[in-house]
Structure formats: structure tokens, C-alpha cells
GUBALUM-9803 format. One line per 8 residues: number of its first residue (from 1); their letters; for each residue z negated, x negated, y negated of N, C-alpha, C. Coordinates in steps of 0.2 Angstrom, whole numbers, plus 5000, padded with zeros to 4 digits. Each point is the difference from the previous one (the first is absolute). Layout:
BEGIN
NUM> a> Z,X,Y,Z,X,Y,Z,X,Y  ...
//
This chain:
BEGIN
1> xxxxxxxx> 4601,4574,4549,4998,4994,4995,5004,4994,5002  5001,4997,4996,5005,4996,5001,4996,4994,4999  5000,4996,5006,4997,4994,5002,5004,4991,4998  4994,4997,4997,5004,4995,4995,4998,4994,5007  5006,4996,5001,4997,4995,5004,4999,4994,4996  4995,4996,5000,4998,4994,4999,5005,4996,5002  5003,4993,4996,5004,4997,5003,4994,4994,5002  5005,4996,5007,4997,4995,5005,4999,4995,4997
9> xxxxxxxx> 4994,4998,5000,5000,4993,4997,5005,4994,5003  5002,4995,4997,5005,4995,5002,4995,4997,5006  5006,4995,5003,4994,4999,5007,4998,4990,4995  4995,4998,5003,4999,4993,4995,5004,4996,5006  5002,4995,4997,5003,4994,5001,4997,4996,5005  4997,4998,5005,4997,4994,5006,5003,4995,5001  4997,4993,4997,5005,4993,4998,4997,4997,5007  5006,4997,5002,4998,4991,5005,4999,4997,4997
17> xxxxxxxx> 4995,4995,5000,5001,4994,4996,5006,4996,4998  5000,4999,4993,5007,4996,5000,5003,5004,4997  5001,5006,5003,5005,5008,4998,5000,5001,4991  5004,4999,4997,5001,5003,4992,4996,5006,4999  4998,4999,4993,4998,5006,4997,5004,5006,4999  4998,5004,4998,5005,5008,4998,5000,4999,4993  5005,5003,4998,4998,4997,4990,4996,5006,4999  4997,4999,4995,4993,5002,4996,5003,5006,4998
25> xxxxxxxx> 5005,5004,5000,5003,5006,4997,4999,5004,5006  4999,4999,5007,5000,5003,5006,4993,5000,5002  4996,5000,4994,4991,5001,5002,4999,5008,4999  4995,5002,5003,5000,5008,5000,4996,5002,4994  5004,5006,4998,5000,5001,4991,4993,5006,5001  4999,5004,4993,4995,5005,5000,5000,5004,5007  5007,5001,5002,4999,5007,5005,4998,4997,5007  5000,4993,5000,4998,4997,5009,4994,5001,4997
33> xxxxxxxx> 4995,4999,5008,4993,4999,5000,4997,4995,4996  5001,4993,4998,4998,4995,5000,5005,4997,4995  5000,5003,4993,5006,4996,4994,4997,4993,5003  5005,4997,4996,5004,4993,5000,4999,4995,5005  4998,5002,5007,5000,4996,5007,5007,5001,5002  5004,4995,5001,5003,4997,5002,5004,4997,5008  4995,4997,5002,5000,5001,5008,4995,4995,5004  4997,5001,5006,4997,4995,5001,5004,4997,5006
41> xxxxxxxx> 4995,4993,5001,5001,4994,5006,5004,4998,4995  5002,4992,5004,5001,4996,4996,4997,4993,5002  5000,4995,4996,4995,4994,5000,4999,5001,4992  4994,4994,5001,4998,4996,4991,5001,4994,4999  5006,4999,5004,5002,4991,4999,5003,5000,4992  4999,4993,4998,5003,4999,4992,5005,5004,4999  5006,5000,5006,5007,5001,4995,4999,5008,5003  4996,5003,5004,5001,5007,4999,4998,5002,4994
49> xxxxxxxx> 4994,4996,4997,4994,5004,4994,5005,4998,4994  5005,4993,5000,5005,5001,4995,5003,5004,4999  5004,5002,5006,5003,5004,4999,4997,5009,4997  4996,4999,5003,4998,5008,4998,5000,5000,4991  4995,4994,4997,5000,5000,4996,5004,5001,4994  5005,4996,5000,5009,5001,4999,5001,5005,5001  4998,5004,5002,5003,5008,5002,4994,5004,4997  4998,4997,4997,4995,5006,4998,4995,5004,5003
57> xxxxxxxx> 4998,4996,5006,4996,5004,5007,4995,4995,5002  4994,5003,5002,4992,4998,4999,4997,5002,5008  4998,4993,5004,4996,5004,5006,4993,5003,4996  4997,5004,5003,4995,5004,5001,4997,5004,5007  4995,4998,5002,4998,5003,5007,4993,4999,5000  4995,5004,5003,4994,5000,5002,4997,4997,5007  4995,4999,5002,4997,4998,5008,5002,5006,5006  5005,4999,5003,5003,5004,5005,5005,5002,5000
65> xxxxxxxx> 5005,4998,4994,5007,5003,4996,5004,4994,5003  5006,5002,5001,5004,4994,5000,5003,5000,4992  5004,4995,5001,5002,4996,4992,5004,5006,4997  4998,5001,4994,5005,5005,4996,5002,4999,4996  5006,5001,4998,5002,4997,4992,4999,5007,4997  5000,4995,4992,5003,5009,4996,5005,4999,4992  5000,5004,4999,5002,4997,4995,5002,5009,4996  4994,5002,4994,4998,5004,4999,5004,5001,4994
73> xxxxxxxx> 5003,5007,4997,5003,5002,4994,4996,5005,4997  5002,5000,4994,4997,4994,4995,4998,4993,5004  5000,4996,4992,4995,4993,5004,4995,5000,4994  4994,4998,4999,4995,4997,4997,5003,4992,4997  4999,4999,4996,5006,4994,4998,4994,4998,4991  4998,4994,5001,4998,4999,4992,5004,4994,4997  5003,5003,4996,5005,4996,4996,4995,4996,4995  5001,4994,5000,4995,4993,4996,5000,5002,4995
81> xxxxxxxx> 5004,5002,4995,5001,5001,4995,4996,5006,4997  5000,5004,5003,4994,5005,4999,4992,5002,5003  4998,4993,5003,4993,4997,5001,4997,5004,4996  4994,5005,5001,4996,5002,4991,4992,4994,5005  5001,4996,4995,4994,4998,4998,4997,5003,4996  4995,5004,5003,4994,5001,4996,4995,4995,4998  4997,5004,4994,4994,4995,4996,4996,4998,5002  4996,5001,5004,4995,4996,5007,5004,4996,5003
89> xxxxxxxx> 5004,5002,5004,5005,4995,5006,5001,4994,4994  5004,5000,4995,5001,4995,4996,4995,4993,4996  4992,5007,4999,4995,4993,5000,4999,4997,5005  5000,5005,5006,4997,4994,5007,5005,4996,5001  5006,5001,4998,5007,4993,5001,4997,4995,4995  5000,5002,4993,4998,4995,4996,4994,4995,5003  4995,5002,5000,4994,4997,5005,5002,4995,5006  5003,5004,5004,5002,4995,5008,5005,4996,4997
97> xxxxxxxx> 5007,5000,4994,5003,4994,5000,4996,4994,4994  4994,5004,4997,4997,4993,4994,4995,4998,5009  4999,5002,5003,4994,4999,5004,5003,4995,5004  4996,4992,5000,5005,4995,5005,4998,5001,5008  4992,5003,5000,4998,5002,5008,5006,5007,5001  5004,5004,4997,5004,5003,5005,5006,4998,4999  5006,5000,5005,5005,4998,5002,5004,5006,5002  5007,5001,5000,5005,5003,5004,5002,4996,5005
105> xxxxxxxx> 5002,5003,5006,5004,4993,5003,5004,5006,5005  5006,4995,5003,5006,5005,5001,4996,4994,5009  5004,5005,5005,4998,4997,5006,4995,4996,5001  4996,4998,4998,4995,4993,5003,4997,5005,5005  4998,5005,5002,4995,5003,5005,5005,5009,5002  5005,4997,5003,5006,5007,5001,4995,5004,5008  4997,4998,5003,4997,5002,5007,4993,5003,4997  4997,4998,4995,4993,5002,4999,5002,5007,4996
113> xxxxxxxx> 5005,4997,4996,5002,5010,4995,5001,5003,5004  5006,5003,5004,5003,5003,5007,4993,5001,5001  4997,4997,5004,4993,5002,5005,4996,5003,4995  4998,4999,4993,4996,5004,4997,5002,5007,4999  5007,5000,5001,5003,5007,4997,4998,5005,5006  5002,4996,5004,4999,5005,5007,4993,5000,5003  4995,4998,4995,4994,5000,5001,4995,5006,4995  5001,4998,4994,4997,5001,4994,4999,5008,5000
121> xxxxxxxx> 4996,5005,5001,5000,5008,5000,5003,5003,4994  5004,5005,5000,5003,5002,4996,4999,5008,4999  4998,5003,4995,4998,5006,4998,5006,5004,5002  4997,5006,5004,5004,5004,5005,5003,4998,5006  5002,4994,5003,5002,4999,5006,4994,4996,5004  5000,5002,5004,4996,5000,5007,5004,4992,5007  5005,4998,4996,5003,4995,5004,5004,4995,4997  5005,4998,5002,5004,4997,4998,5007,4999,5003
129> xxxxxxxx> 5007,4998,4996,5006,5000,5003,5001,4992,5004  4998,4994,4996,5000,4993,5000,4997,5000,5007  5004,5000,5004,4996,4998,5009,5001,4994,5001  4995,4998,5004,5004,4994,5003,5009,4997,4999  5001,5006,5003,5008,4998,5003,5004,5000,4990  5000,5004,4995,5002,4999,4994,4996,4991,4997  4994,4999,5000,4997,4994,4998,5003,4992,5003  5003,5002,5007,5004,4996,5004,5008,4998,4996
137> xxxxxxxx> 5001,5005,4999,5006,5003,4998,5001,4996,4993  4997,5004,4995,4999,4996,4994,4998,4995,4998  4997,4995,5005,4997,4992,5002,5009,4997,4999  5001,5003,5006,5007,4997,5002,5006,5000,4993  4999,5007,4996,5003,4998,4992,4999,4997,4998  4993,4999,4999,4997,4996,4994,5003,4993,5001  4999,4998,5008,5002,4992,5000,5009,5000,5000  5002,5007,4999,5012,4998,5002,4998,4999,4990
145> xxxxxxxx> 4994,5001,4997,5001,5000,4991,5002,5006,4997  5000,5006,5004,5001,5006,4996,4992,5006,5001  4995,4997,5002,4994,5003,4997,4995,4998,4997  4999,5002,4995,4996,4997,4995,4992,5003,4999  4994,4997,4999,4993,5001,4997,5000,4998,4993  4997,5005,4996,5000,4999,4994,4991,5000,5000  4995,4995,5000,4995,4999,4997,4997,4999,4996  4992,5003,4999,4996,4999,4994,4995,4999,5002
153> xxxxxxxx> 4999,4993,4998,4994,4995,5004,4996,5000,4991  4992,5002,5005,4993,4999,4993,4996,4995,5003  4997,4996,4996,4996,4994,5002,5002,4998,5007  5006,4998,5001,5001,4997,5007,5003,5003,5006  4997,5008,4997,5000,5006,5006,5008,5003,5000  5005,5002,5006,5001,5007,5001,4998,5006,4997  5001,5002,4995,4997,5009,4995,5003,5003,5003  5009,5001,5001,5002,5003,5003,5009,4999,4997
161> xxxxxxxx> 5003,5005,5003,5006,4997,5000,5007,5007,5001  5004,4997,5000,5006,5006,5005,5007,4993,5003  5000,5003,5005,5008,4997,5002,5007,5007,5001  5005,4995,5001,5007,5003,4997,5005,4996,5001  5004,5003,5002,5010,4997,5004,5003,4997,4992  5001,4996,5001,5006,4998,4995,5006,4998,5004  5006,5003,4998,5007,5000,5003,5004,4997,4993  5003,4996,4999,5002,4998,4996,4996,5001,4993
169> xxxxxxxx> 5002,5005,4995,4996,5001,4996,4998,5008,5000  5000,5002,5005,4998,5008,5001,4995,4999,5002  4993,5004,5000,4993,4999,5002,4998,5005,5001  4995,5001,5008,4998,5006,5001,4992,4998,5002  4996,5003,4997,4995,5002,5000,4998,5003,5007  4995,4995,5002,4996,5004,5006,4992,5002,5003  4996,4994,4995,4990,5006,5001,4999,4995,4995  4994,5003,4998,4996,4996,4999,4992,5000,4999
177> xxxxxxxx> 4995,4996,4997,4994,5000,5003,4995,4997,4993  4994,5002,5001,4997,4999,4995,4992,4998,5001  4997,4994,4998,4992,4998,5004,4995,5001,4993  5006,4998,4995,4996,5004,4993,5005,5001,4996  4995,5004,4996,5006,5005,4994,5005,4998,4997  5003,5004,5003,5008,4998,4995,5006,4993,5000  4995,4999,5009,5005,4995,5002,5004,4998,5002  5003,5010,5004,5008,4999,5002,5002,5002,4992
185> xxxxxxxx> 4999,5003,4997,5004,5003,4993,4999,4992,4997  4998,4995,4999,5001,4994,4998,5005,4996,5002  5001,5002,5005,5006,4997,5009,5005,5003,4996  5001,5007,5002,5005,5005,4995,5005,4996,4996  4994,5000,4994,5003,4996,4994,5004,4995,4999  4996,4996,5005,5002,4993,5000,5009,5001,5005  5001,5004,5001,5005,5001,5005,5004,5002,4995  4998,5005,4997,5006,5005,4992,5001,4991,4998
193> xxxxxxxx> 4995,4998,4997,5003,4995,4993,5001,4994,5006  5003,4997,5007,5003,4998,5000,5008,5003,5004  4999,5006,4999,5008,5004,5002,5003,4998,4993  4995,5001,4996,5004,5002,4991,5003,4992,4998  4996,4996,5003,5002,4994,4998,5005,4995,5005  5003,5004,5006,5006,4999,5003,5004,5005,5001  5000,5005,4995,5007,5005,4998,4998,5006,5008  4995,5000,5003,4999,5005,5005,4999,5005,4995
201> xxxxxxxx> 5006,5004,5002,5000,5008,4998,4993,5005,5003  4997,5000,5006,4999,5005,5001,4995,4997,5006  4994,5005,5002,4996,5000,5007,5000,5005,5003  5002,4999,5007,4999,5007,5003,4996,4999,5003  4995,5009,4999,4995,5001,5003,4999,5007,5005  5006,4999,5001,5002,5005,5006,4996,5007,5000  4995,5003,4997,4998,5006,5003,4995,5002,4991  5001,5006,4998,4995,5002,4996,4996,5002,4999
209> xxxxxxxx> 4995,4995,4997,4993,5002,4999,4995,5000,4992  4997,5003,4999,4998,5000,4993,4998,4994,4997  4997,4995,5005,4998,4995,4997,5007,4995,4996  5004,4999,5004,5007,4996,4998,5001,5006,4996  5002,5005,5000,5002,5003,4994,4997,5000,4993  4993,5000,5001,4996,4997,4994,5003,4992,4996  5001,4998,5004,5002,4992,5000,5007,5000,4997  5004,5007,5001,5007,4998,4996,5005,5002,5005
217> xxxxxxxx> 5000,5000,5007,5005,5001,5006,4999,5007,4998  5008,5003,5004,5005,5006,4999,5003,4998,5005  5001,5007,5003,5007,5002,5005,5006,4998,4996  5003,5000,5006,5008,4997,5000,5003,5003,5004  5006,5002,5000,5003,5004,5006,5004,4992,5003  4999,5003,5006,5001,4995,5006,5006,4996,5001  5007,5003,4996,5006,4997,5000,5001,4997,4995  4996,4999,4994,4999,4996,4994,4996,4995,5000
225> xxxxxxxx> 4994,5000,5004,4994,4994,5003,5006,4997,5007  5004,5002,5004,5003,4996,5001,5006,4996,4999  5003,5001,4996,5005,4996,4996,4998,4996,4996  4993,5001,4994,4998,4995,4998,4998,4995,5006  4995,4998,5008,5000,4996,5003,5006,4999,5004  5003,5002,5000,5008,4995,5001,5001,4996,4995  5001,5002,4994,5002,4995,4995,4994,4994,5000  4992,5001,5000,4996,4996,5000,4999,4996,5004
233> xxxxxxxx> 5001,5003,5007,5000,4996,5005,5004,4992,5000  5008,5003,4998,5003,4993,5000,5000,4996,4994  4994,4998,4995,4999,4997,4996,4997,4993,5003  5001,4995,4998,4993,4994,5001,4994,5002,5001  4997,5000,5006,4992,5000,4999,4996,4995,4995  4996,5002,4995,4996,4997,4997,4995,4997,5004  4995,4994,4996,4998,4997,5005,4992,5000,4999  4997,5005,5005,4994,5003,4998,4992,4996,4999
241> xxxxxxxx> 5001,4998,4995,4995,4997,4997,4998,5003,4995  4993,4999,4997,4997,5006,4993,5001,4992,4996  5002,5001,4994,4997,4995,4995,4997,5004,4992  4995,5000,4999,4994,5003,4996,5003,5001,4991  5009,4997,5001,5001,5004,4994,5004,5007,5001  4999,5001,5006,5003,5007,5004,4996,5004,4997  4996,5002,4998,4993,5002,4996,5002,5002,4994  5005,4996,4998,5002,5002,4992,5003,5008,4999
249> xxxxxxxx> 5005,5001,5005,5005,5006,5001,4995,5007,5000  4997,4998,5001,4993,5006,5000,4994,5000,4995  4997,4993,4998,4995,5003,4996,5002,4998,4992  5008,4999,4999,5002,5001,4993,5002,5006,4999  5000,5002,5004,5002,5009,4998,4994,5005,4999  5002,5007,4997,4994,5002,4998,4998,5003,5008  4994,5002,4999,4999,5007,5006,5000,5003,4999  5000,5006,5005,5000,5006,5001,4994,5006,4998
//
């Protein structure tokens, strides 16, 4: 009988700090162990995390892991323009922008959302990937101006929120959190309708799950999500502020 051999997995890549990433086409496909990791070690200084960004590559690591990038094919990807607001999500938008006790706000509390995400318990996982050393990391973003919070403040409070990379005009999608209903899908929103009202084509959401899929995200094959972020990337950065007629873009249109 004629014995089929397994081919070897590729070996991963072990960065020095400072050391270049490997482009994203060289991540391990269905037949490696582990699709779409990339390589580990490395740093999380700004210009490594730009860089990866640009390239289409995402750390991810757990409590005992060293830094991994990945950078997975397909991508999970929601293109703005196919947001499906549903007829609930849309009364409760109505509500929060007639309602003067709630607010959206872009950065005013970027340390409090991060920390909630990485706090908040989340149905089926047991932990979390936002370690210390990732919260440090994306502190130091947020202040070089390429990490953003997108907040939904009620009566004064924190409700909840999500943060997310902005690279010129490419946006990538990273947690988020919720203290009452529908307050990251209110964040969400607020993000779609001001992507749509500074020409941001698209958000990545790196991995698929049924919730974003409900919400309108779809895979992307990975050589196509990255070409769109090269082109967006060297656009102007828009200047991440909410103004309450961003609101428009979404609840003039019908639902879903």
C-alpha cells in the first residue's frame, strides 16, 4: 500500500525587534497548522504596528504567547455601504441622536474603552487577548493619533464602546464592549456613518463571526483587502471627530 506523506509544515518566521515583517502572502494557508499566523517576536512600537497595518497584518497573542502577527485569508471586511441596519438598531439610533443626555464621542476616554474590552466577559471565551502589554501598546497609538475610541456616553456615563486603527483612510476594527444594550452596535454605527461621511470605503474586522455577519460584513480574499489598504492608507487622514449630522447617512435610509 502505497503510503501518502503529509507535507511539512513551513517553519514560522522569529522577528528581533525592529526586524520587518514577512508580507502577508507568506502566512500559513489551510494546510499549515495554524491558517493565517504569520510569524512571531517582534515589538508593538507605533512604526512596527503601522507597519503591519499597511500590510494587512494584525498582532494577536494570548497570556504566555509571544507576539504573533497574523494576517488570515479570507478577511472579514464590512464595507460601509452595506451596513444592514435593522428596524430595532435604527429606532434605538433615532432615540440616542433626539436624546440630548446621549452623546457619541470620538477619543475623550480612549484608556477606559481598551480596558473595558479587555475586561467585559464575553459569551464563549474564558479570557482575553488585550494584555497588558497590547493596552500599553495601543496607549502609545492612540497618542502617535492612529488609535481611535468610538464612544456611547448615556446620562453622563460610559455605556460602552469599541476602538480601532485609523491609517490614513483605511480602518481596522479591534473589540468592543458593551454595559447596556446595544451600545457597542450604537458605536458600530456611529463609525459606518462617519466612514460614509469621509469617503472610508470599508472596516476591517479581521476574523469571521456571525454577529458582524448579521451586521453586513463578508469575507474578502486577502490580496483584494490588501490593495484596497494601500490605496487607503495614503489618503489624508480625516479628522476623527463625531458631528450629529453623521446620523443622517443612516437613519435617512430605509432598514433592513
Amino acid at each position: 500500500m502505497a503510503v501518502t506523506r503529509q507535507p511539512r509544515p513551513r517553519q514560522l518566521p522569529w522577528l528581533a525587534p525592529g526586524e520587518a515583517l514577512p508580507a502577508a502572502a507568506q502566512a500559513w494557508g489551510a494546510q499549515d497548522p495554524v491558517p493565517g499566523l504569520l510569524a512571531a517576536g517582534g515589538a508593538l512600537d507605533v512604526d512596527s504596528l503601522l507597519n503591519a497595518y499597511r500590510g494587512g497584518i494584525f498582532p494577536w497573542f494570548s497570556e504566555g504567547q509571544p507576539i504573533l502577527w497574523w494576517s488570515p485569508d479570507p478577511r472579514m471586511v464590512l464595507q460601509v455601504d452595506r451596513f444592514r441596519l435593522h428596524r430595532s438598531l435604527a429606532k434605538t439610533l433615532r432615540r440616542f441622536a433626539a436624546n440630548p443626555n446621549c452623546e457619541l464621542r470620538f477619543d475623550s476616554s480612549f484608556d477606559a474603552v481598551i480596558d473595558a474590552c479587555s475586561r467585559v466577559p464575553r459569551a464563549g471565551q474564558s479570557g482575553t487577548w488585550i494584555l497588558p502589554k497590547m493596552i500599553e501598546a495601543y496607549g502609545r497609538l492612540h497618542r502617535a493619533g492612529h488609535a481611535h475610541s468610538v464612544e456611547t456616553w448615556i446620562d453622563g456615563r460610559l455605556a460602552g464602546g469599541l476602538y480601532c486603527v485609523g491609517v490614513g483612510r483605511a480602518v481596522f476594527g479591534e473589540s468592543m464592549f458593551a454595559l447596556q444594550p446595544d451600545a457597542s452596535k450604537i458605536a458600530l454605527a456611529g463609525l459606518v456613518a462617519f466612514c460614509r461621511h469621509h469617503g472610508i470605503e470599508q472596516i476591517d474586522c479581521q476574523q469571521n463571526t456571525a454577529h458582524l455577519a448579521s451586521m453586513g460584513a463578508a469575507e474578502m480574499p486577502r490580496s483584494t483587502f490588501i490593495s484596497k489598504v494601500e490605496r487607503a492608507a495614503q489618503l489624508p487622514q480625516p479628522k476623527w471627530e463625531f458631528e450629529p449630522v453623521y446620523w443622517n447617512s443612516l437613519l435617512l435610509t430605509r432598514p433592513t
